[in-house]
N, C-alpha and C positions, 0 to 999 in steps of 0.2 A: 504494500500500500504506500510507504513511504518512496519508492521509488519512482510510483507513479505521480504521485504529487511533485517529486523531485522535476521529473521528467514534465509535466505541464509547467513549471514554475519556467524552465530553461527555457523551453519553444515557446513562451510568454514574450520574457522577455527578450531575446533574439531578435521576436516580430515585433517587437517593439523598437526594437535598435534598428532594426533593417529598413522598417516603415519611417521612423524618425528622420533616420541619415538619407534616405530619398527626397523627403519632402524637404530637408535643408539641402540638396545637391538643388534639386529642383529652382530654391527660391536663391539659391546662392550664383550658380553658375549661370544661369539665363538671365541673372541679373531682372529679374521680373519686379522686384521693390523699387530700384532705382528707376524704372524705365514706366511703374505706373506715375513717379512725381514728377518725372517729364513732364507725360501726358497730360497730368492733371495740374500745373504749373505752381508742384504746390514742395519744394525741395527743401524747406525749414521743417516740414513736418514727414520729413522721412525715418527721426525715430518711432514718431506714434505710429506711423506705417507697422514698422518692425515688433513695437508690442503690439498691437493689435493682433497681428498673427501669432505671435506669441502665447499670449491671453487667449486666442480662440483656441488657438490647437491643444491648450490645456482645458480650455473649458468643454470642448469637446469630448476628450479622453476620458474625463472625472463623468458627464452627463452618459457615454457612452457602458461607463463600467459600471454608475449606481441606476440607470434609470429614473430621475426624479421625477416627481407631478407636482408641477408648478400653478398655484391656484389661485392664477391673476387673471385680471381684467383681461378680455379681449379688443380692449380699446388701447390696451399695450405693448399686446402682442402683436399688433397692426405697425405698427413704426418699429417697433422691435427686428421683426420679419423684413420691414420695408428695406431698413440699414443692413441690414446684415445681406440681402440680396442683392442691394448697390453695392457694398465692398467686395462680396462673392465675382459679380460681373465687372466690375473692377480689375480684381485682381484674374481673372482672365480676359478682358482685354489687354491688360499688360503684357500677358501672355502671347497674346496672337501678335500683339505689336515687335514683342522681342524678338519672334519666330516669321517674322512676315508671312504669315497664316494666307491671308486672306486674299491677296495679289496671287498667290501660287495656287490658293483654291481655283479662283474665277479665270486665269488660263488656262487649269486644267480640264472646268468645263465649260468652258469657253463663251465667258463673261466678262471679258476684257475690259469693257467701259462700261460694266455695269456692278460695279461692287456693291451697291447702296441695293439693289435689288437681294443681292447674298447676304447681304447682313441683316436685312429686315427679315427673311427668309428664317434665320437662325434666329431673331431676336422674339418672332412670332411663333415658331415652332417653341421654343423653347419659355412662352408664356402658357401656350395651351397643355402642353406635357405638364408643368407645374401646376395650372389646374384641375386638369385630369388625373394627377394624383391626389393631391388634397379631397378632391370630390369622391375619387373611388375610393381610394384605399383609406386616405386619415379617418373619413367617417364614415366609418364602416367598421 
C-alpha cells in the first residue's frame, strides 16, 4: 500500500514539474508577456502582467485540487468571467502575434487580403462554443 501511494505521490509530482516547466518555456521563450504590452501599449505594467499569471496559475491549481462552491452573487461572477476572458484572449492574441499565426493561416487558405474575415470567423466561432457549453453542459 505504501508503495502505491509512494508511486502516485512521484507521477504527481513529475506532472506537475513537466506541466509547470512547459507553460514557463511557453510564456518565456515566445516571449508572449513582453509582446502582449507591445500590443496593448501598456510596458510599465509588464510586472502585473507577470503576477497575474502567476496568481492564476496558482489559483487554478488550488481551485483544481479542492473543488470549491463559491456562493456569490451572479452579478459578480459577470465581470468576474468578463476579465478573466479579456486576459485569456489577450494573452492569446499575444500568442498568435509572436507566432504570426494569422498571415500564414489566411495564405494557407487563401485569404490573403482578407484577415478580418478569419478573425471574426474564430472570434465568432469561439463565442458560440463558449455558449454552447455553458448552456449544455454547466447547466445541466
Amino acid at each position: 500500500m505504501t508503495i502505491k501511494i509512494a508511486a502516485i505521490i512521484f507521477i504527481g509530482f513529475a506532472s506537475g514539474l513537466s506541466v509547470g516547466s512547459g507553460f514557463v518555456a511557453f510564456l518565456t521563450v515566445l516571449g508572449i508577456i513582453p509582446r502582449l504590452t507591445q500590443l496593448t501599449k501598456t510596458m510599465k505594467m509588464i510586472q502585473s502582467y507577470e503576477w497575474a499569471v502567476v496568481i492564476g496559475a496558482l489559483t487554478g491549481v488550488i481551485a483544481s485540487l479542492r473543488d470549491p462552491a463559491l456562493n456569490i452573487s451572479a452579478y459578480f461572477l459577470i465581470p468576474l468571467g468578463l476579465t478573466g476572458g479579456v486576459f485569456i484572449g489577450m494573452l492569446a492574441a499575444g500568442l498568435t502575434e509572436a507566432l504570426n499565426v494569422f498571415p500564414i493561416l489566411a495564405k494557407r487558405i487563401r485569404l490573403d487580403g482578407e484577415i478580418v474575415i478569419l478573425i471574426m470567423a474564430i472570434v465568432f466561432g469561439k463565442i458560440f462554443g463558449s455558449i454552447f457549453q455553458w448552456i449544455y453542459f454547466v447547466h445541466r
